[in-house]
N, C-alpha and C positions, 0 to 999 in steps of 0.2 A: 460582170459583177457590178457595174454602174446603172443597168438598165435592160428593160428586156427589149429597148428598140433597137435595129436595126440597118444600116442601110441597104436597099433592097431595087431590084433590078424595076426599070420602069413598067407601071401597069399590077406590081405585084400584090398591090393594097385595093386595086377595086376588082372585088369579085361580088359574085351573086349575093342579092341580100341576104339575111337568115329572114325566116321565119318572127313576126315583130314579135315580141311578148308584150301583152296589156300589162301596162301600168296599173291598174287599178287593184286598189288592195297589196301590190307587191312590195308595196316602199317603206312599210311598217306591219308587225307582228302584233303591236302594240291592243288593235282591236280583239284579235286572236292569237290571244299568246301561248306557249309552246306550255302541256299541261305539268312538269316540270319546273315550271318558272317558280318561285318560291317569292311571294308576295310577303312583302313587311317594311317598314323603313329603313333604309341604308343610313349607316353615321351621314354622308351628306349626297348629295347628287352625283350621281356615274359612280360611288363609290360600293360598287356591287360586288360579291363573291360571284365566280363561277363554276358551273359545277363540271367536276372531272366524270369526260367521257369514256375512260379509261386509256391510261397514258396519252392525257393530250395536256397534261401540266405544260410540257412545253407550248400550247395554244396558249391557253390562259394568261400564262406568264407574258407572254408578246400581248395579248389583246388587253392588257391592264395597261400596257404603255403606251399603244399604240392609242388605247378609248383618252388618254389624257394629251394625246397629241392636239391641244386645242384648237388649231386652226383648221386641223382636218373632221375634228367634231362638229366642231360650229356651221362646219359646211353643210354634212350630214343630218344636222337640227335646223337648219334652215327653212323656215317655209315662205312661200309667197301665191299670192294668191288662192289659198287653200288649199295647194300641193307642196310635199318638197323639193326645193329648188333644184335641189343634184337628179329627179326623175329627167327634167328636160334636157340634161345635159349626159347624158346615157348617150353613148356611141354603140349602139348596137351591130354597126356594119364592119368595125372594126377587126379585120382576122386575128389580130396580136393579142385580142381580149378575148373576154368569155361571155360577148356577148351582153352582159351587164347584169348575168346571173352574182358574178360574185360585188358587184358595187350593190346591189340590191339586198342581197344576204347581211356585207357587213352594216350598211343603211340603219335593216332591220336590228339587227345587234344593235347598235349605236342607242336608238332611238329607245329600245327596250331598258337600254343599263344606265340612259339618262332622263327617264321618266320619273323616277323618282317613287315608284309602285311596286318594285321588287327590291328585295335583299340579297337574292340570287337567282343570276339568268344562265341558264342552261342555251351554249350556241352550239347546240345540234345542227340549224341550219345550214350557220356558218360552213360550220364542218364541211358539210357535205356539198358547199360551196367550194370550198378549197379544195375540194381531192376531186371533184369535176373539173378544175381550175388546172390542177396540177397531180397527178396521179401517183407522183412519191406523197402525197399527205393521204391518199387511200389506207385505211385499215385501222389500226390501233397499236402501232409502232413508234416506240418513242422518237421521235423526228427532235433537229435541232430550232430551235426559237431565232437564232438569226436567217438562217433560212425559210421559215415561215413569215417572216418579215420582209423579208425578199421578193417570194410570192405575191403577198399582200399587196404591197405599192409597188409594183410592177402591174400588176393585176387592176389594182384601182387605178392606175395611171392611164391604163388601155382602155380601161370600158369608160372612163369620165374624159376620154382625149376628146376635143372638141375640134383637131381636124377629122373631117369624115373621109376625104379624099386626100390622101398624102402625095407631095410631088415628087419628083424624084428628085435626090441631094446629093451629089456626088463628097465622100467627108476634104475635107478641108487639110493639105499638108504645108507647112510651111516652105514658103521660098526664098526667107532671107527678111521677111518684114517682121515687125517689133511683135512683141509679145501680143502686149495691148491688141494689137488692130486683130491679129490672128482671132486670138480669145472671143471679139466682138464678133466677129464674121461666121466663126464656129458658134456660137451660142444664137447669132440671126437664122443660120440655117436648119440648126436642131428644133428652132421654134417655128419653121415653118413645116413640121412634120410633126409636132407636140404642144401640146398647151393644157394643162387638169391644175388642179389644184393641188396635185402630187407636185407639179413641174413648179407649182408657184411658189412653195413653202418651205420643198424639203430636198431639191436641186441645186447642186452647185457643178464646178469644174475643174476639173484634175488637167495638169499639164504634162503630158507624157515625152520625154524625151529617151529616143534609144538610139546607138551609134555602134555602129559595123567596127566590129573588133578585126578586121582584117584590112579595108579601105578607109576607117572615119567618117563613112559616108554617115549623115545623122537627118534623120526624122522629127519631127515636131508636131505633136498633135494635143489638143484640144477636148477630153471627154467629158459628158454629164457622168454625175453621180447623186444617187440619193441616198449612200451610207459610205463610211469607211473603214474598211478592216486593216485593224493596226494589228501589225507584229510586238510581241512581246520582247526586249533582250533579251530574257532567259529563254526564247528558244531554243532547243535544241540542247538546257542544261539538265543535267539530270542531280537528282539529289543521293547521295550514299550516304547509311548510315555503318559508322562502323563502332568497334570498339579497340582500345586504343590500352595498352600493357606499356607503362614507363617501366625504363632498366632496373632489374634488381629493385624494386618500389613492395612497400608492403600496403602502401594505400588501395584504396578501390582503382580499378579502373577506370577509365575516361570513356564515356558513351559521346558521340560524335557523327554530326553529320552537316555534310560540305555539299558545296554543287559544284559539279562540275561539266564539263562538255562532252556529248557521248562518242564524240569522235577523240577524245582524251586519251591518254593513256597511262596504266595503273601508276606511272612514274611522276604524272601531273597531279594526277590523285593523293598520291602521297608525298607533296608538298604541300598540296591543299590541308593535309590532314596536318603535315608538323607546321604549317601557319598557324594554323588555329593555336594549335595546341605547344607552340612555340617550341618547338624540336625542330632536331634536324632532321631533313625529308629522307637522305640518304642512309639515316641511320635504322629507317623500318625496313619490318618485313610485313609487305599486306598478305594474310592469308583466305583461307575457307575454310571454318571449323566444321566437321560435321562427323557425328556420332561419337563426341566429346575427345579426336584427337584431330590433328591441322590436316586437312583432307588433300589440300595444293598450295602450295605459293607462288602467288603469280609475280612472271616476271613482271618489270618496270615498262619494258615495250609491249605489253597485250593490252589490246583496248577495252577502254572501260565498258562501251558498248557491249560486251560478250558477256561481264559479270550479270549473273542471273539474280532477279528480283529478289529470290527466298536465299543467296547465297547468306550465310555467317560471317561477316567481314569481320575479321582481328586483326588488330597491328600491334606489333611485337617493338617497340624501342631497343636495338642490341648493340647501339655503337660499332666502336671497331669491334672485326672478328676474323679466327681464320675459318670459323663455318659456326653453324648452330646447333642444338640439341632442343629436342622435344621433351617436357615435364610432362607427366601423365598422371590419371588418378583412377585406380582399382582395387578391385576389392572381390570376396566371392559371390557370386551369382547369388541374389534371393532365391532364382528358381532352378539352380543348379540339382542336377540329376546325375545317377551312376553313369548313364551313357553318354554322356556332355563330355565332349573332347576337351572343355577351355572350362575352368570353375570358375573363371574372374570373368568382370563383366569393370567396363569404364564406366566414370560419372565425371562430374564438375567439369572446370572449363580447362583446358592444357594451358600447359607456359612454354616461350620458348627463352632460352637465354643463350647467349653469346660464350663461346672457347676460343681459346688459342693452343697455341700445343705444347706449351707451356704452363696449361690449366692442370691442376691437382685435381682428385678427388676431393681432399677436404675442403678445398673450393668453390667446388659445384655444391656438397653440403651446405656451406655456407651461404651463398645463393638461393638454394633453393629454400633452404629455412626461413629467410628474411621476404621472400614473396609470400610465403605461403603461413605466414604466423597468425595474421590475421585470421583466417579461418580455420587450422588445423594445427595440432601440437606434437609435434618432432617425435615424442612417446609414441603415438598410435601409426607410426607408419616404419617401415622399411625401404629403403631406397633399391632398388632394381635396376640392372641392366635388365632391357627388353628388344623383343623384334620390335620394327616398326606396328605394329599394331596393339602391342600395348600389352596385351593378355597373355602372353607366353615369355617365361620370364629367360634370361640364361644365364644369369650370377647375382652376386653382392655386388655394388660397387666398393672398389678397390680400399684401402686405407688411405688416411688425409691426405700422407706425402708423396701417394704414389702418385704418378701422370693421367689423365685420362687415356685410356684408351683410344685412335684414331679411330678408328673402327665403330665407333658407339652413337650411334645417332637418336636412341629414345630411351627417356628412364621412366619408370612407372611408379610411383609410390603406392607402394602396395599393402592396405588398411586392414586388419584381419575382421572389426567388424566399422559399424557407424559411430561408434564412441570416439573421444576426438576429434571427428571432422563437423564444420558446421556447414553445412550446405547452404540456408539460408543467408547465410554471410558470404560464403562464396558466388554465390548466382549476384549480387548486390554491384550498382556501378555507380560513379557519378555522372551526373548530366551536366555536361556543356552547356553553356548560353544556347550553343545552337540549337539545341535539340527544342527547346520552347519557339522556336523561330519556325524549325523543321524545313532549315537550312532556307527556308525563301528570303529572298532580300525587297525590298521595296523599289517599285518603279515608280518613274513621275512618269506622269502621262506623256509631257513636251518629247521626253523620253521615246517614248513610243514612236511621237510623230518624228521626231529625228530617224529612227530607225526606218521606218518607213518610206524617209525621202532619201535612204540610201541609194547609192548609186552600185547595182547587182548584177550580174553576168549570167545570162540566161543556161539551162540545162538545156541536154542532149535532146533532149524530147519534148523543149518548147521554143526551136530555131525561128531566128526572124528574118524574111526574104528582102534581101539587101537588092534594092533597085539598081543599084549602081553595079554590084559585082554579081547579080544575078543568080546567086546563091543563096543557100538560108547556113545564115552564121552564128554561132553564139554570139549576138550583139551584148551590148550591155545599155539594161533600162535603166531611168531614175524615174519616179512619180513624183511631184510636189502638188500641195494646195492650191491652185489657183484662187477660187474665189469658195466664200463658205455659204450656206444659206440660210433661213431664218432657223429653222430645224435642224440642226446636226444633231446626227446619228454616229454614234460609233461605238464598233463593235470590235473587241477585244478576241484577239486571235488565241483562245484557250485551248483550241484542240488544234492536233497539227499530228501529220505522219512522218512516223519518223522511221527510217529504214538500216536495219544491222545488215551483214552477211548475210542471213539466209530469208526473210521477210520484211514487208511489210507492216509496221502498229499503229495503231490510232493512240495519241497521248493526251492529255489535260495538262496542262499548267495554272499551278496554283498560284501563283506568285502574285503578291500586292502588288497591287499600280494604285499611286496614292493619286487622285482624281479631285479636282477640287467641286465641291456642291453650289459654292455661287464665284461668280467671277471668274470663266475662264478665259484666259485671254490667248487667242492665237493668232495674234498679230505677227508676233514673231516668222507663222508658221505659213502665213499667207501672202501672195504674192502679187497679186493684184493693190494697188495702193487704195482704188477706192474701195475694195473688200474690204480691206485690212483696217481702214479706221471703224467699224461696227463688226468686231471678229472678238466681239467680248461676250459671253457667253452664261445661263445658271440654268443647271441642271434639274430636272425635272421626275424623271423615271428612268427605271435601273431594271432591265430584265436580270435575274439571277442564277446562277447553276451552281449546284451541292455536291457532293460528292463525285465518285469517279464515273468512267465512262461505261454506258448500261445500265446502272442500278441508281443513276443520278437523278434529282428532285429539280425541277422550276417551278422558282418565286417569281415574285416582285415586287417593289417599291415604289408608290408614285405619292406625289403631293397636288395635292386638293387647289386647285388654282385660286377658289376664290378665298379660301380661309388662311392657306398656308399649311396648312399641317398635311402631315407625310401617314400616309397608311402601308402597312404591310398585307399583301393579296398572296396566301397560299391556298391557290384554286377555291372555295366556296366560303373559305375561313378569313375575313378581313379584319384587321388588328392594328389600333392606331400606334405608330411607331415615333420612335425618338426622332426618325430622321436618317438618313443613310450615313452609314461610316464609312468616309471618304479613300478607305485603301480596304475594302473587304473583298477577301479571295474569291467572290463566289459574284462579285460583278462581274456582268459577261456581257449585255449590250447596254450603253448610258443612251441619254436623249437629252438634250440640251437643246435649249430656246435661247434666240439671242436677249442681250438681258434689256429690259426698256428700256425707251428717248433715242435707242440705237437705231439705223438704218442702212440697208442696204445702196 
């Protein structure tokens, strides 16, 4: 994830030349442009639409960020001597590249979308650069935009490396010597098998430290990186939405939705839910409504993980009890027939309330009058004993002073026609704070990198071989920032798999991460001292992702270097914008430039 170099056995890098490709004519399209290109003036230079290839929004959206990554433009605008300056620096021999098809391809890009002669560039080229490059970008399959950015400078880092002949490096592990000295020694040796102007601008180094959970035996290494993917906290939270029945209450009910851990269980859930909504946790019952009676109730130990997406969540506030009873609502079939075994059909939402054995009938009347006043008038209904289903009835209930019955677990009110009952009052809830929120909480970024330089205990299926005990062990890694570099990239870990009992899912996380637009500072977060005084940072471009996964849309947002103003790129459509909102759910990779007079 840092890079696509390698270290590799002696000899492994000189092989047979390719085939040279001439220079001439390949370094710009500019003379012969793509008959597509759509000529007109852009609001300002590089600020071009691009046009969708079908499902390559996620390209577009990367190559809007990527074309305002100014040091890597200005390389690519470069000329000298009446060529430009990145042809002579084309590594053709390079196996790890593509030869210098794709530095040539984005060149051409470049050169076309900051000419200042089109409105919108069509990078067919490109394209077909990249899926030569890399054969998951082959077709027209929505791909993700951090990993076409991966490709990209990976790819341009290979074909613009300016060792031709790589030595052999054996990597660097520590033997007890300071940070500092390691750090230099590892970033000497990396650069004597790398050098582009990828390496110059948008490279830094990660400190990896992992330690043998069985000996202590500990490891200490030194990697390049040219992005970071940060963890979210709320991974791995999931959002419920439920709705929420206060005791004996004739108000609406409470619509409600909490995050919680999918490794949770319905008993954590349902504290979450009387937090909110300030009750006691132990006082609910979480149900499943469906086909307008409580379908299950889940105990307190089932995990939340198992509740299914489209379940009906109700939570019933019952207090103390020595059990519960089911409210129900029926009435005759509209479509009721002579051969219909059952003339009632259920509607509206069920209630459940709270017995003891001690409970009366005219008790439960009472009760049940005071929930249900709001939408229905005591006149139009009769009270029923019923089976559990609701539609089959098998008495009156009792007189006020007689006991409830043990034996009674569902009553049905049973309406002879729609007069008195108000449906539309009934279906009606209040919404919770949360529900405007839709239960996401706000991250800070520092946030993020906190979580990322936790300290994490390796799974079953990514063991680390312990020199010392010559076994592979669940060690335990930590990552931190070592040094940062002019261009930080970071990429926001939105999508993540998450695994129940019986599968596999790919998930999105919506959640805010409040990000600041100028001035960031990760001094705190870097560890190198002389990084750390120029680890102040303002943001530039925002790739963006919409909706859920599959049917999702890429933007982007970048600001105009030499004006300042911020435009919005949805593929061929560009729209000068306010400016990015520093906590909007649909960031998914930032690009920050160190902020001026700063230094490496």
């Amino acid at each position: 994830e840092t890079s696509s170099e390698h270290i590799c056995k002696l000899g492994t890098h000189i092989k047979a030349e390719r085939d040279p490709k001439p220079f001439a004519r390949s370094y710009s399209s500019s003379a012969r442009p793509g008959r597509s290109h759509v000529r007109g003036q852009p609001p300002a230079r590089g600020a071009v639409g691009l046009q969708n290839l079908g499902n390559t929004c996620f390209m577009n959206s990367m190559l809007q960020c990527l074309s305002h990554t100014r040091p890597l433009t200005d390389y690519f605008l470069r000329d000298e001597e009446g060529e430009p300056f990145y042809v002579r620096q084309i590594n053709e021999k390079n196996p790890l590249g593509s030869g210098g098809d794709l530095a040539r391809a984005y060149a051409s890009f470049i050169r076309d979308a900051w000419s200042g002669s089109y409105s919108t560039v069509t990078p067919s080229a490109l394209k077909r650069a990249v899926s030569g490059w890399k054969s998951q970008f082959s077709g027209y399959q929505q791909q993700d935009s951090q990993e076409l950015m991966m490709a990209l400078l990976d790819g341009l880092h290979e074909d613009l490396n300016e060792i031709i002949q790589k030595p052999y490096v054996e990597q660097l592990e520590s033997k007890g010597e300071p940070d500092h000295e390691l750090a230099k020694e590892s970033w000497r040796r990396f650069g004597l098998r790398n050098k582009s102007v990828v390496m110059d601008h948008c490279m830094g180094q990660l400190k990896s430290h992992i330690t043998c959970d069985k000996c202590g035996h500990e490891s200490i290494l030194f990697d390049p990186y040219n992005h970071i993917s940060l963890p979210l906290p709320a991974a791995g939270a999931r959002r419920v939405t439920c709705t929420l029945f206060k005791k004996h209450s004739s108000q609406r009910p409470l619509k409600v939705i909490v995050a919680v851990q999918s490794k949770d269980t319905v008993g954590a859930l349902k504290q979450a839910l009387a937090k909110v909504a300030s009750l006691d946790g132990s006082a609910l019952d979480l149900c499943d409504v469906w086909g307008h009676r409580v379908y299950r109730t889940f105990s307190d130990n089932f995990s939340v993980e198992h509740i299914k997406a489209n379940d009906e969540l109700v939570a019933f506030e019952l207090g103390e009890r020595d059990r519960a009873i089911d409210v129900l609502c029926g009435r005759v079939s509209r479509y009721a027939s002579a051969d219909r075994q059952s003339p009632y059909e259920l509607f509206g939402r069920p209630l459940r309330i709270a017995v003891t054995s001690t409970t009366t009938c005219g008790e439960v009347r009472n009760v049940v009058r005071q929930c249900t006043k709001r939408f229905c008038d005591e006149a139009s209904y009769s009270l029923k004993i019923s089976t559990a289903a609701g539609t089959r009835f098998e008495s009156d209930l009792g007189k006020d002073d007689e006991l409830l019955p043990k034996e009674v677990a569902t009553l049905t009110l049973e309406f002879k026609s729609d007069e008195g009952y108000d449906e539309d009052e009934s279906d009606k809830v209040e919404e919770h704070a949360s529900c405007a929120e839709n239960g996401h909480r706000d991250i800070n970024l520092v946030d993020c990198f906190r979580k990322f330089a936790e300290k994490e205990q390796l799974g079953e299926t990514e063991m680390w071989y312990c020199g010392k005990c010559k076994e592979h062990q669940r060690a335990y890694k930590k990552l931190d920032l070592w040094s940062a570099p002019e261009i930080l990239i970071l990429h926001l870990k939105r999508f993540q798999y998450a695994q129940n009992t019986y599968f596999v899912h790919r998930q999105k996380l919506d959640d805010r991460v409040a990000f600041p637009v100028e001035n960031l500072d990760l001094s705190p977060c870097v560890l190198d001292p002389e990084s750390r005084r120029s680890a102040q940072y303002d943001l530039y471009a925002v790739s963006e992702h919409s909706g859920g996964l599959g049917g999702g849309h890429y933007t982007a947002t970048a600001k105009d270097d030499n004006t300042g103003v911020w435009y919005h790129y949805n593929d061929s459509v560009v729209s000068r914008a306010d400016g990015v909102v520093p906590s909007d759910p649909k960031a998914y990779v930032l690009f920050y430039k160190r902020r001026p007079g700063k230094s490496s």
